[in-house]
C-alpha positions as CSV (number, residue, x, y, z in Angstrom):
1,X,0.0,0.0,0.0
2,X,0.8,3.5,-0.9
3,X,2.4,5.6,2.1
4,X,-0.6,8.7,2.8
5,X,0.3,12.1,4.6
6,X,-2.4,11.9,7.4
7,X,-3.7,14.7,9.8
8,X,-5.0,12.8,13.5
9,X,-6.6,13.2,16.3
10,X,-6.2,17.3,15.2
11,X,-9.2,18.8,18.1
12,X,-10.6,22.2,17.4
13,X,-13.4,24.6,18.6
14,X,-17.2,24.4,17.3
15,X,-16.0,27.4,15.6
16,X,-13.2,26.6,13.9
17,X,-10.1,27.4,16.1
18,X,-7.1,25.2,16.5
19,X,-5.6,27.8,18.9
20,X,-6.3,31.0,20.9
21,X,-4.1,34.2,20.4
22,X,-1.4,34.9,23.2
23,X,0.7,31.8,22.9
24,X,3.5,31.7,25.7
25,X,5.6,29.3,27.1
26,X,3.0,28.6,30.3
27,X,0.1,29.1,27.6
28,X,0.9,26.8,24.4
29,X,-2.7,27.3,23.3
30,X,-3.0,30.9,24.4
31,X,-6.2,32.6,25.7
32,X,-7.6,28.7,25.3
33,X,-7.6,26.4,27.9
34,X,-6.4,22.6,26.0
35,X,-8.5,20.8,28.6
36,X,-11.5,22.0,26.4
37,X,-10.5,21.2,23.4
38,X,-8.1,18.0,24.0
39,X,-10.9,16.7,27.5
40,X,-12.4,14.1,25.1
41,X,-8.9,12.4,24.3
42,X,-7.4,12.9,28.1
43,X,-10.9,10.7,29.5
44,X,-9.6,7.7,27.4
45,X,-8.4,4.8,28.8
46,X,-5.8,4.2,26.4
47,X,-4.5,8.0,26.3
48,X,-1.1,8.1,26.1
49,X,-0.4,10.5,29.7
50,X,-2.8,8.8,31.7
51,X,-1.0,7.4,35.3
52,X,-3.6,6.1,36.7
53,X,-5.9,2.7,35.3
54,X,-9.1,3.7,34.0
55,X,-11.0,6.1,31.3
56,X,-13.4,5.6,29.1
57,X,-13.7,2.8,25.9
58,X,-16.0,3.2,23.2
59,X,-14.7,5.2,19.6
60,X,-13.1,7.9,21.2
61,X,-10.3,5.6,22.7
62,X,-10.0,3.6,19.6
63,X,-9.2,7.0,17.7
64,X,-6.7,7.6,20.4
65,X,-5.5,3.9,19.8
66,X,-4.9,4.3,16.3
67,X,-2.9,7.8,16.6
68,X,0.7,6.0,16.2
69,X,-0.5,3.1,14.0
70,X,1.7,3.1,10.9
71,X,2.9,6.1,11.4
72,X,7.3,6.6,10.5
73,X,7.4,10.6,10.8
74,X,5.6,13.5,11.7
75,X,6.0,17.1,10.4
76,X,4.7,19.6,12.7
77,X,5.1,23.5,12.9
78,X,7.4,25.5,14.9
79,X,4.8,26.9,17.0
80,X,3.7,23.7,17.7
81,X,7.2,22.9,19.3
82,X,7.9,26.1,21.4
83,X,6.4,29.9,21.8
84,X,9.7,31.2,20.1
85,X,9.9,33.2,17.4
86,X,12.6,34.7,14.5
87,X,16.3,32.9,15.3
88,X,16.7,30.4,18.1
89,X,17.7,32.7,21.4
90,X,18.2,29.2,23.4
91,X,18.7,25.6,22.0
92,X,19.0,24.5,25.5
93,X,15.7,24.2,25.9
94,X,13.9,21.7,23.8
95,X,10.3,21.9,23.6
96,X,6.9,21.6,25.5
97,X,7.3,17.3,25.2
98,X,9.7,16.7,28.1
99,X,12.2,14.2,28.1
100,X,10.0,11.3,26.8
101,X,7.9,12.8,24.1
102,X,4.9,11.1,22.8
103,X,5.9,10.9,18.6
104,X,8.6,7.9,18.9
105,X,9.3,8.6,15.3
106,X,11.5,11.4,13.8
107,X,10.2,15.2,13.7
108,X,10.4,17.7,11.0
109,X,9.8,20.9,12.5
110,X,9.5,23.7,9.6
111,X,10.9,26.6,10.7
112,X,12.6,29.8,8.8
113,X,15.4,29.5,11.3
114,X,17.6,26.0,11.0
115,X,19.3,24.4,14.5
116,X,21.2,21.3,14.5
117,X,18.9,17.5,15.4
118,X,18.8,16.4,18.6
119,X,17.0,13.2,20.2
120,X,14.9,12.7,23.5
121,X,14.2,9.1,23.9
122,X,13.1,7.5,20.6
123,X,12.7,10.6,19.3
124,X,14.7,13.0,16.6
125,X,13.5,16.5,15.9
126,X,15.1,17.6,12.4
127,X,14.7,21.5,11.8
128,X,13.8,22.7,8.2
129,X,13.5,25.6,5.9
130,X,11.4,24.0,3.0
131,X,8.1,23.7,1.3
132,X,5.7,21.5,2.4
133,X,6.4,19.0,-0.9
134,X,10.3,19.2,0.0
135,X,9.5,18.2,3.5
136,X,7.4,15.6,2.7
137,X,10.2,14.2,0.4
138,X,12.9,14.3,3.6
139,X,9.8,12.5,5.9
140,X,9.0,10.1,4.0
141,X,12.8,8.8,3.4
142,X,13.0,8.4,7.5
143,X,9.3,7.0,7.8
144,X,10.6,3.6,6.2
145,X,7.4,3.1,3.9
146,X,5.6,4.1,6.8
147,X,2.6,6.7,6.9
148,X,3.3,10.6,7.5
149,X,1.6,12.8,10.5
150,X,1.1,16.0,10.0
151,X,1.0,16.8,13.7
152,X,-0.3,20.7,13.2
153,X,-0.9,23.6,14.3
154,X,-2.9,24.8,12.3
155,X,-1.0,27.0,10.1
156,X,1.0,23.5,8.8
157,X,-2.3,22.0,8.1
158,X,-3.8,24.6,6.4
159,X,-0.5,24.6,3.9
160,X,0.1,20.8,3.6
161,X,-4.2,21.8,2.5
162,X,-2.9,24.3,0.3
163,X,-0.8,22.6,-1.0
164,X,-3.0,19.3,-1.7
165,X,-0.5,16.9,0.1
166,X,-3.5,15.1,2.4
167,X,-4.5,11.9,2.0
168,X,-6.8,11.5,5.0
169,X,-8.1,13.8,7.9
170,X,-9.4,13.3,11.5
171,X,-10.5,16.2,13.1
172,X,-12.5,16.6,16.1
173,X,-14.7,19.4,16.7
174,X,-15.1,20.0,20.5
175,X,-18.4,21.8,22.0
176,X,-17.0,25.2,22.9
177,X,-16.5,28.7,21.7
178,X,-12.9,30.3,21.1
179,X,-13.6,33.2,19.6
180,X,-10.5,34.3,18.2
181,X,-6.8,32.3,17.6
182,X,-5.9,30.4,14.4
183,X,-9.0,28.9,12.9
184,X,-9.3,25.3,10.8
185,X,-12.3,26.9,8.9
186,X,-15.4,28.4,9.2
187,X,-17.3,25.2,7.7
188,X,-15.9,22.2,7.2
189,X,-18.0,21.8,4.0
190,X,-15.1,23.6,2.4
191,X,-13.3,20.8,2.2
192,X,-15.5,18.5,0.4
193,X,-14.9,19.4,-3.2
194,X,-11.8,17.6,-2.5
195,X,-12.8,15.4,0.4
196,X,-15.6,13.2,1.2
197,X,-16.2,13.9,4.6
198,X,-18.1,11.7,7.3
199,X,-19.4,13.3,10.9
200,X,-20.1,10.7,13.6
201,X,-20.8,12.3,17.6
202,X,-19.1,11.1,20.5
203,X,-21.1,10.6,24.2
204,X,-17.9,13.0,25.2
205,X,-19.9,15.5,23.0
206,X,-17.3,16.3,20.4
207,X,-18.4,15.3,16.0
208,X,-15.2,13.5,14.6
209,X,-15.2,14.6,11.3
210,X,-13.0,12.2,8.9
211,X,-11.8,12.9,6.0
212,X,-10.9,10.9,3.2
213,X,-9.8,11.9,-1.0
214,X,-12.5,11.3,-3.6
């Protein structure tokens, strides 16, 4: 089978936002709290920071099961990885994912401003200057005929979109208001000349929209 460039598990409001506006190092999602956005994942048993036994079965947590399922890379933005901006002030520290982060694949952070690799864990973060179809090339040579993530934020989805370089999309559309940030889109019937697109609700209240190409 074909290797596909996959966006999962990606949570934003009912009205579109990825993100809020005011993105810090204490505040990676700015003015919005990730507990209303991401609450539907974190309740699952099988989510991937959960210390104590328990959560919740049912489709959310096989969703949450199948984030790392084939997947050999991801590609993320580089506000996804920190809060800074322009060239790297400090390399010392090494983004919001501690010292075990959750991708156990490499990472190809696109960023205007290069810094050498480093690893924590299983983990390589690569940092590149390129177009989304050039960074596609370099992820898929590391994912080993594996799938590509694109991990987000928004702004890297919305240009791997631009771009038409997505195969298949899972979004999940949480029941709250943001207001303001980096929005997704206004209606995600904007999508569907390209995409067929099916909406199923969770008990946990948020629609999982998924995407697929016609």
């Amino acid at each position: 089978m074909t290797p596909m460039v996959r966006v999962q598990n990606f949570s934003i409001s009912s009205d579109g936002y990825g993100s809020g506006e005011g993105q810090t190092h204490e505040r990676p999602f700015g003015h919005a709290d990730p507990r209303d956005l991401m609450s539907w994942a974190g309740a699952t048993a099988h989510w991937p920071n959960r210390t104590e036994p328990g959560g919740t079965y049912g489709l959310d947590d096989y969703i949450i099961r199948d984030f790392a399922n084939n997947i050999g890379a991801e590609i993320m933005g580089r506000n996804k990885f920190g809060p800074q901006r322009g060239p790297w002030q400090d390399h010392d520290w090494q983004g919001w994912w501690g010292d075990a982060p959750p991708f156990h694949t490499p990472v190809f952070v696109l960023t205007h401003h290069e810094r050498p690799p480093f690893t924590l864990s299983d983990t390589t973060f690569h940092f590149l200057d390129a177009s989304p179809k050039d960074a596609l090339e370099r992820a898929f040579a590391a994912a080993d005929g594996k799938d590509v993530r694109i991990g987000g934020g928004v702004a890297t989805v919305k240009e791997f979109l631009d771009a038409d370089l997505v195969d298949t999309m899972h979004i999940a559309v949480a029941p709250v208001e943001l207001g303001r940030g980096e929005r997704l889109w206004t209606s995600p019937d904007e999508l569907t000349d390209r995409f067929h697109l099916e909406q199923i609700p969770s008990p946990s209240g948020v629609v999982h929209h998924f995407f697929w190409r016609k």
